[in-house]
N, C-alpha and C positions, 0 to 999 in steps of 0.2 A: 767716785761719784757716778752716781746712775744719770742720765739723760733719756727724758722722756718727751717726747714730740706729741703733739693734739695736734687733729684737723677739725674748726670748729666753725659753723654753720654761725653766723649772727642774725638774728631775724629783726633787728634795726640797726641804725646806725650807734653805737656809742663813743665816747669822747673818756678815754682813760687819762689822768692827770699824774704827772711827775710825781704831786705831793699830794697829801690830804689837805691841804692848809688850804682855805677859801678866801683868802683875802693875797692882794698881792699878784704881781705874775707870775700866771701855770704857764708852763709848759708841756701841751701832751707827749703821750708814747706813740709809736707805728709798733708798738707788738703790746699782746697781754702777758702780763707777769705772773710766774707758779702762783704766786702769794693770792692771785684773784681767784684763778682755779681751786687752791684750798679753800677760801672759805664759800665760796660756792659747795662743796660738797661738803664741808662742817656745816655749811647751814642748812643741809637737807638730813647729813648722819645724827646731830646731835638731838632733834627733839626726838626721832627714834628711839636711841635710847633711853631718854628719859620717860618714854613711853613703858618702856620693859622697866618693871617693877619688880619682877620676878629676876633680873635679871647680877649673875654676882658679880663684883667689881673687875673681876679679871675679866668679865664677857665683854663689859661694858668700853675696857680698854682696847679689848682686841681690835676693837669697832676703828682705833685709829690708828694701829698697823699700818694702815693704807701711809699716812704721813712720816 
């Protein structure tokens, strides 16, 4: 398994929750989890590609290599 460490800037304060669930007691995190970093960049990679129309399915995969 690879380990990968970020040094990350917060420009507000955020409040990350244990669960998605909105009802009920949260309990927050003191760290952010891979899982929030991934879709942070899936949600800036994926409209890209569907931007590239030109683009053939292997390209389009590549693009998630990263994960």
């Amino acid at each position: 398994m690879t380990i990968v460490k970020f040094k990350c800037t917060l420009l507000s304060d955020i409040i990350l929750s244990e669960k998605a669930a909105t009802e009920g007691t949260q309990r927050t995190l003191d760290y952010i989890p891979g899982n929030v970093f991934l879709g942070i960049v899936a949600g800036q990679i994926y409209p890209q590609i569907g931007e590239l129309d030109h683009a053939t399915p292997e390209d389009r995969m590549r693009a998630f290599d990263l994960f």
